[in-house]
Backbone as ProteinMPNN parsed JSONL, in Angstrom:
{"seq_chain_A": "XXXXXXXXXXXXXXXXXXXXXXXXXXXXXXXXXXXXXXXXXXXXXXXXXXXXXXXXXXXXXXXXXXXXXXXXXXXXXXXXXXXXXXXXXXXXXXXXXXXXXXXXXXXXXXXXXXXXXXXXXXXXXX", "coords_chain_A": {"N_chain_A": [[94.099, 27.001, 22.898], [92.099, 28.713, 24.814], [91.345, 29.434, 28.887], [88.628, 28.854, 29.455], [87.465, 27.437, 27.304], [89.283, 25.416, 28.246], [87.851, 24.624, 30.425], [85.5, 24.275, 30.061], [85.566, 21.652, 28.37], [86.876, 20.032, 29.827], [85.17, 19.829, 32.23], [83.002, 18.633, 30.707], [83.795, 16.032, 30.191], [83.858, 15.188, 33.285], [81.214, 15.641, 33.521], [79.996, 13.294, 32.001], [81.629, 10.962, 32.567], [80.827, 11.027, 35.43], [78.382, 10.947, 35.886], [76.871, 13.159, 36.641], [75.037, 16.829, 36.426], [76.106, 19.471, 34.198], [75.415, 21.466, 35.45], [76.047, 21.242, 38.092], [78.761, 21.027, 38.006], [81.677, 23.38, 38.934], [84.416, 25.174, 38.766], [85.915, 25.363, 41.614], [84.899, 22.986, 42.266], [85.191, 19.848, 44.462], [86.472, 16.988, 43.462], [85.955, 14.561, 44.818], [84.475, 14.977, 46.953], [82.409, 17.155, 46.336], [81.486, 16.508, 43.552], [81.247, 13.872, 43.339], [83.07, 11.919, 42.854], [84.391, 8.298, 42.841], [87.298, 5.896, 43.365], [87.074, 4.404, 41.467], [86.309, 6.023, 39.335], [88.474, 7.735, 38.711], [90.118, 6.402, 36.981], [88.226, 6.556, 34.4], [88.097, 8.919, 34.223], [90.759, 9.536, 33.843], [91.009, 8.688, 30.965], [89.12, 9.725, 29.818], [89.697, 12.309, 30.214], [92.512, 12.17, 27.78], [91.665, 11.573, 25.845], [89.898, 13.226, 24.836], [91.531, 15.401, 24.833], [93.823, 14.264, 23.437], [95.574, 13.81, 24.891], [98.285, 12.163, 26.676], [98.205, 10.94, 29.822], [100.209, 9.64, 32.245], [100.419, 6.57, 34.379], [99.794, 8.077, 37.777], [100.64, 10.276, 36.991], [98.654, 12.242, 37.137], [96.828, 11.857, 39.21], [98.39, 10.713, 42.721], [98.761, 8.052, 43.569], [100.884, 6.421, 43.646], [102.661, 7.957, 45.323], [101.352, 8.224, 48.047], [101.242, 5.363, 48.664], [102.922, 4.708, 49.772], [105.595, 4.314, 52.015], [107.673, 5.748, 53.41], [106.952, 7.862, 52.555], [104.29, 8.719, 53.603], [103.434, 8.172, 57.469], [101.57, 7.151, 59.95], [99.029, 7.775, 58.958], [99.358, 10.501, 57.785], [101.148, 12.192, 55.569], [104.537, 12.423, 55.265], [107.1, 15.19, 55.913], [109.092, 14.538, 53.438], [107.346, 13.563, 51.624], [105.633, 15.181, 51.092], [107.374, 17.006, 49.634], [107.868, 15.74, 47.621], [105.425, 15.394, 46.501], [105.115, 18.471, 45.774], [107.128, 18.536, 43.677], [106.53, 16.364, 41.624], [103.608, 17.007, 41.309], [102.945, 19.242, 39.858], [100.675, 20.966, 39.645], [98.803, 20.929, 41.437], [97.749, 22.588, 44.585], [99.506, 22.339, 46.816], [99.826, 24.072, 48.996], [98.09, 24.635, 51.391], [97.323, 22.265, 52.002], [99.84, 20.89, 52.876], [99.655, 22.264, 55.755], [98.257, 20.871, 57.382], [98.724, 17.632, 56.585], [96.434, 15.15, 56.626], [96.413, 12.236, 55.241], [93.928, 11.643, 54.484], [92.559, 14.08, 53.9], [93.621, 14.527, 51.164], [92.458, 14.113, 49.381], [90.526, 16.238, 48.869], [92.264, 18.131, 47.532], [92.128, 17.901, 44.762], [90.454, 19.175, 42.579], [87.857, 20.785, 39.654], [89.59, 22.63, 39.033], [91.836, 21.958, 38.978], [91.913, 19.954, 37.789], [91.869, 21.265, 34.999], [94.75, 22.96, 35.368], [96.194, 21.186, 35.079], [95.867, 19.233, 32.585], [96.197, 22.223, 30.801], [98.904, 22.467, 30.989], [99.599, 19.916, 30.07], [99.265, 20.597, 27.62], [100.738, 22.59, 26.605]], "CA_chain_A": [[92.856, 26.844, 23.624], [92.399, 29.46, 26.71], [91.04, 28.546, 29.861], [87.186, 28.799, 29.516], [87.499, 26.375, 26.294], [89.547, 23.622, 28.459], [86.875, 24.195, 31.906], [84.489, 23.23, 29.353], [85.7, 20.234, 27.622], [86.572, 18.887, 31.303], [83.221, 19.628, 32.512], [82.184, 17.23, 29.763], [84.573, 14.625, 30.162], [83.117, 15.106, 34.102], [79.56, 14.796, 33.402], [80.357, 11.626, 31.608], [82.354, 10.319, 33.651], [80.698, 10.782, 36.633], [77.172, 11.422, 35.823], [76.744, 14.778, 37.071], [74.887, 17.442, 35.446], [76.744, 20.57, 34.136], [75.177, 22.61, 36.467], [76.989, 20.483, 39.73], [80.23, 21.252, 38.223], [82.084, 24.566, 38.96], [86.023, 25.544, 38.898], [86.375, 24.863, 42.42], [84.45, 21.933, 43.067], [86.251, 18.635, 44.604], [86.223, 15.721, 42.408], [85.176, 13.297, 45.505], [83.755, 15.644, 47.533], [81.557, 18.152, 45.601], [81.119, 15.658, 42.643], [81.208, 12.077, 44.327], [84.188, 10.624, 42.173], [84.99, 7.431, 43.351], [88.788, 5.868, 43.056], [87.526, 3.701, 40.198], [85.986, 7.003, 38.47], [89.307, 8.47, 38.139], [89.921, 5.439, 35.666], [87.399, 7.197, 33.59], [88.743, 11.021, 34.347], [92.117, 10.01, 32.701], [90.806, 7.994, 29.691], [88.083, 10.737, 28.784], [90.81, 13.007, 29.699], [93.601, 11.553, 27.367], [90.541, 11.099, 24.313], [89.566, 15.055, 23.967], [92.692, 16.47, 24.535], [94.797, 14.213, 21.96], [97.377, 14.003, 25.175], [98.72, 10.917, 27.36], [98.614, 11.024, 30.778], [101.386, 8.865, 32.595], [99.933, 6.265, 35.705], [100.385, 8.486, 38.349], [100.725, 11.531, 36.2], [97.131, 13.472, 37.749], [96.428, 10.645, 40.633], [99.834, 10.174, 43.006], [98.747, 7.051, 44.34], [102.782, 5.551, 44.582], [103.375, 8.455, 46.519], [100.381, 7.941, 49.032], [101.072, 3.873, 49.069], [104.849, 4.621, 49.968], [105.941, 4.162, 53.897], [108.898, 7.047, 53.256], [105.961, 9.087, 52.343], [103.038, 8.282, 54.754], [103.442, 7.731, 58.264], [101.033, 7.694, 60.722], [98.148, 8.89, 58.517], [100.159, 11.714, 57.553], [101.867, 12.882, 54.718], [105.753, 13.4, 55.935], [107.871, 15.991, 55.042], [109.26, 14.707, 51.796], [106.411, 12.958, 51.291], [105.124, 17.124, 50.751], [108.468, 17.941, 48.878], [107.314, 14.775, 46.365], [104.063, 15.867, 45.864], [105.237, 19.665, 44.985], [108.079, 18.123, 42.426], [105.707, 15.584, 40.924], [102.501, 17.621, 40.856], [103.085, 21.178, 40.227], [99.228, 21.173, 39.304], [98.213, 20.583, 42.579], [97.811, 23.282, 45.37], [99.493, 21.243, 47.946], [100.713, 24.673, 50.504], [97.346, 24.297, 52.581], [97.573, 20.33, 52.617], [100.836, 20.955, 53.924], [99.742, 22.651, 56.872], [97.441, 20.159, 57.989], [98.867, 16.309, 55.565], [96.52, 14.215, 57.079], [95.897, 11.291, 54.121], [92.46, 12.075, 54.257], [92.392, 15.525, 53.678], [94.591, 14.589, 50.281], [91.201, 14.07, 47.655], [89.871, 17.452, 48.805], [92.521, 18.851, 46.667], [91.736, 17.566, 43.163], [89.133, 19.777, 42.136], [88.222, 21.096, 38.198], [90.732, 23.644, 37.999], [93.338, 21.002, 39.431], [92.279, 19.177, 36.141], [92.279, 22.095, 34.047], [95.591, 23.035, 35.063], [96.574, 20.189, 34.401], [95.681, 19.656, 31.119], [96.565, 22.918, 30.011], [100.418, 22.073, 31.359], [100.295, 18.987, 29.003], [98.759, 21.255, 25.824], [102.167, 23.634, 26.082]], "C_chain_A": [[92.944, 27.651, 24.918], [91.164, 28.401, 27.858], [89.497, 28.141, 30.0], [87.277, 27.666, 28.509], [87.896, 24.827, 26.998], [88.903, 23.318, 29.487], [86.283, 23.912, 30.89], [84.106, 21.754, 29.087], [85.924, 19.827, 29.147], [85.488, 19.275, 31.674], [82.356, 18.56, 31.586], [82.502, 16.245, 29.94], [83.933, 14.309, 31.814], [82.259, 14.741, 34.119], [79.645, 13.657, 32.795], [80.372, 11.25, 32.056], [81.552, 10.413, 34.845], [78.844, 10.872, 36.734], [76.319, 12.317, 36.681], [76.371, 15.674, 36.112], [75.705, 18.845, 35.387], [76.592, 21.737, 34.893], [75.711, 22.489, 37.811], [78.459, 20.807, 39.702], [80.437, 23.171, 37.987], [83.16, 24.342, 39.265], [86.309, 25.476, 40.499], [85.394, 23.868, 42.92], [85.36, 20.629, 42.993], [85.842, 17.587, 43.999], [85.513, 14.641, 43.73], [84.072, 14.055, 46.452], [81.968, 15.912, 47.223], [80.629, 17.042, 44.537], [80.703, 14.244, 42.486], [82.509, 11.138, 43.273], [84.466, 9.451, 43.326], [86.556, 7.094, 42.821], [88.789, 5.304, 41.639], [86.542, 4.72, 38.874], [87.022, 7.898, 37.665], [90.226, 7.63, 36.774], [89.356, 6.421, 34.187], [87.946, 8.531, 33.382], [89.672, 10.761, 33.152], [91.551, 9.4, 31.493], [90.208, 9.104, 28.741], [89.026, 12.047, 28.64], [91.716, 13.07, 28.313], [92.662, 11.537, 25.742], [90.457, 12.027, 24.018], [90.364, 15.358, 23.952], [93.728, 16.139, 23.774], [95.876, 13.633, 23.657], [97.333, 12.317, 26.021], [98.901, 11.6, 29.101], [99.343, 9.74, 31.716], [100.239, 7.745, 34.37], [100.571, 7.645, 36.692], [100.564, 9.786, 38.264], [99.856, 12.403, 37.089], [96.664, 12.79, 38.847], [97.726, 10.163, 41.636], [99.527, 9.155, 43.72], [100.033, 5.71, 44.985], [103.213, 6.463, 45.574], [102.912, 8.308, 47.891], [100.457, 6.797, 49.431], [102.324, 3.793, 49.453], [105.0, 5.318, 51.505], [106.503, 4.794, 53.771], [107.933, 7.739, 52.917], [104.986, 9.499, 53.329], [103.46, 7.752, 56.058], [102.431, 8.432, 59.05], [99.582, 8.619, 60.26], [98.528, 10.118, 58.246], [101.333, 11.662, 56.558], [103.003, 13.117, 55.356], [106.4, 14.543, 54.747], [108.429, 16.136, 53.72], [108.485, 13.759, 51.254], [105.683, 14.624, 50.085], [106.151, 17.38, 49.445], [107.978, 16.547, 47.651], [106.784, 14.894, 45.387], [104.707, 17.376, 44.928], [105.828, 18.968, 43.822], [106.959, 17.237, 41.496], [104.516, 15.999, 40.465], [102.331, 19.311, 41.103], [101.143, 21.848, 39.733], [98.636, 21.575, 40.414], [98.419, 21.789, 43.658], [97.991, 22.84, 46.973], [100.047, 21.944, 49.286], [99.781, 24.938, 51.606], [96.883, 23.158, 52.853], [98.427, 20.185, 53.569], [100.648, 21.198, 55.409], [99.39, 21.563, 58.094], [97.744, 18.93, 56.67], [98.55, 15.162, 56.026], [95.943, 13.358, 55.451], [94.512, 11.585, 53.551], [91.748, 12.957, 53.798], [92.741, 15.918, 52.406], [93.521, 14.993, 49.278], [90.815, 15.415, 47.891], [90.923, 18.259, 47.667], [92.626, 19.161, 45.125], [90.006, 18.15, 43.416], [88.692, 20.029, 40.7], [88.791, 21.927, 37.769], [92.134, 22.684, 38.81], [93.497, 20.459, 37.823], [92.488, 20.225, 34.652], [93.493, 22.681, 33.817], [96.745, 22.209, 34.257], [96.897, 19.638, 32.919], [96.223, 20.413, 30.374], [98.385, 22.988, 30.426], [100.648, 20.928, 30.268], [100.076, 19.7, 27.575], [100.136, 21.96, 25.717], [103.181, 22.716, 26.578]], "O_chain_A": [[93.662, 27.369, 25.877], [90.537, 27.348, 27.739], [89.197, 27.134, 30.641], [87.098, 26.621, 29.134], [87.429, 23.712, 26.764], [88.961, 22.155, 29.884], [86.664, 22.773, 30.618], [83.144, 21.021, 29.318], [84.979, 19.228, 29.66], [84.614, 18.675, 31.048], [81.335, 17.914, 31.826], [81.682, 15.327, 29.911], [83.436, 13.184, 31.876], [82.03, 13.627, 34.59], [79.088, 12.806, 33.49], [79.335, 10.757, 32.5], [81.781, 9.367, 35.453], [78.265, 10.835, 37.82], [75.258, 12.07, 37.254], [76.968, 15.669, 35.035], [75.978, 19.371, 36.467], [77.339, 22.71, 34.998], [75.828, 23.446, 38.576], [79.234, 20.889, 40.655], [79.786, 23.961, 37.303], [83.331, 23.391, 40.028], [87.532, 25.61, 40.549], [85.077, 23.974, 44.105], [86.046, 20.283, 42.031], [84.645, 17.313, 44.081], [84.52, 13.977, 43.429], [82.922, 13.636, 46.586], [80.918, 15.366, 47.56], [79.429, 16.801, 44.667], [79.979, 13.7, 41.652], [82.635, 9.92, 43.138], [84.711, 9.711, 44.504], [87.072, 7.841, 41.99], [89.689, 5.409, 40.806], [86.184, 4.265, 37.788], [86.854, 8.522, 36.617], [90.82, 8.19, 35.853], [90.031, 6.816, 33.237], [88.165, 9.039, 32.283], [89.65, 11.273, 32.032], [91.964, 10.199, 30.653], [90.479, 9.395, 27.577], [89.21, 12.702, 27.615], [91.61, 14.136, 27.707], [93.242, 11.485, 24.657], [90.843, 12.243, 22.869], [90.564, 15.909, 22.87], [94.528, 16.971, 23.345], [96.932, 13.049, 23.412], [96.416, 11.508, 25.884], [99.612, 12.553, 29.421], [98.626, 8.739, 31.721], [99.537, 8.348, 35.182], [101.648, 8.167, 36.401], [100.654, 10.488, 39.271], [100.403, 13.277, 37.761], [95.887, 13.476, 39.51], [98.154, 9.062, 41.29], [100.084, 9.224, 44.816], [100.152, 4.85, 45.858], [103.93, 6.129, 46.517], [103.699, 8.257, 48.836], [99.911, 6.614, 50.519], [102.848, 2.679, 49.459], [104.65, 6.411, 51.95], [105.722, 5.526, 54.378], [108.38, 8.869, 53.116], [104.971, 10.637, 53.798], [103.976, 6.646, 55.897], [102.233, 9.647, 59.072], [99.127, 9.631, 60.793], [97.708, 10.952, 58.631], [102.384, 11.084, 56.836], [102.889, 14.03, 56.173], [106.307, 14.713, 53.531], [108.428, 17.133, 52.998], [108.968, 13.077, 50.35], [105.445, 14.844, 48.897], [105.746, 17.887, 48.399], [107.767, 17.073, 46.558], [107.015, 14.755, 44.186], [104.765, 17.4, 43.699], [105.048, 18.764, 42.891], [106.643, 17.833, 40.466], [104.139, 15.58, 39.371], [101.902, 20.117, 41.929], [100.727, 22.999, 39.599], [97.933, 22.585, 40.392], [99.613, 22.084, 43.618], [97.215, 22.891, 47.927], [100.502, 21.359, 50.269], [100.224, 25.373, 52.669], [96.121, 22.938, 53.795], [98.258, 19.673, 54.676], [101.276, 20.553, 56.249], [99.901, 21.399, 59.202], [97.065, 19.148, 55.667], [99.333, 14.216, 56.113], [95.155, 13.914, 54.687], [94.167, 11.717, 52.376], [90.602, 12.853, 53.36], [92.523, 17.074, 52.044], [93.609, 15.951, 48.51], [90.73, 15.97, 46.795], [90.348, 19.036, 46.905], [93.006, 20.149, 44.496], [88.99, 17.801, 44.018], [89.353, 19.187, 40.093], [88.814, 22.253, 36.582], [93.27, 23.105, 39.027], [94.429, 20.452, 37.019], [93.079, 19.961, 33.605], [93.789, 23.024, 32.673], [97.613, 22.391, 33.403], [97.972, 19.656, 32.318], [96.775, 19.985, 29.36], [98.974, 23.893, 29.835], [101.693, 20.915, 29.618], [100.681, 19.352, 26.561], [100.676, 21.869, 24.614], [104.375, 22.989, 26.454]]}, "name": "protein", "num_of_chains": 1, "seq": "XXXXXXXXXXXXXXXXXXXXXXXXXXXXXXXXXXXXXXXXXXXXXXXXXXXXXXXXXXXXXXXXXXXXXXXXXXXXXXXXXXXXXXXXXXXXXXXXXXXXXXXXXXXXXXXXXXXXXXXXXXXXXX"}
């Protein structure tokens, strides 16, 4: 499957999920941002995820919410240092070297966008 085939199918599993029409979503728009996901939408992301593509995604797997709820990670509204080195090891999906600059907590959802999930994806297909 190349990459136009799997922005598709997530764009579908999106509009589903979030009831957005296909014309709202584009390859860099932010899932809470751009799209309005809420926390209990990403529920939905991985399920509809996990249904078209045949694959399993792990708690945690595409959402790092143990790393974000973890005091050795987070201090101070801020992402620490190997809080950062976590994220890279755990989500090589994720484009986490201009979070880094600036890791305030807040700033974290802007980086799940639909080519976060498409990489994604296409990392569990190979």
């Amino acid at each position: 499957m190349n990459k136009e085939e799997l922005y598709n199918k997530v764009t579908s599993c999106l509009v589903e999920a979030l009831g957005v029409d296909e014309e709202e979503v584009s390859i860099d728009s932010t899932l809470t941002g751009d799209l309005g996901a809420e926390s209990i939408d990403f529920l939905d992301i991985v399920f509809r995820l996990e249904k078209t593509f045949g694959i399993k995604i792990p708690r945690g797997g595409l959402f790092p919410e143990h790393i974000l709820s973890n005091p050795e990670y987070v201090k101070d509204g801020k992402v620490t240092p190997s809080g950062i080195e976590e994220l890279r090891k755990n989500m090589p999906h994720l484009d986490i070297e201009k979070f880094a600059k600036d890791p305030n907590v807040n700033n974290f959802a802007d980086l799940f966008t639909v080519e976060t999930l498409v990489n994604y994806v296409a990392s569990k297909l190979n």
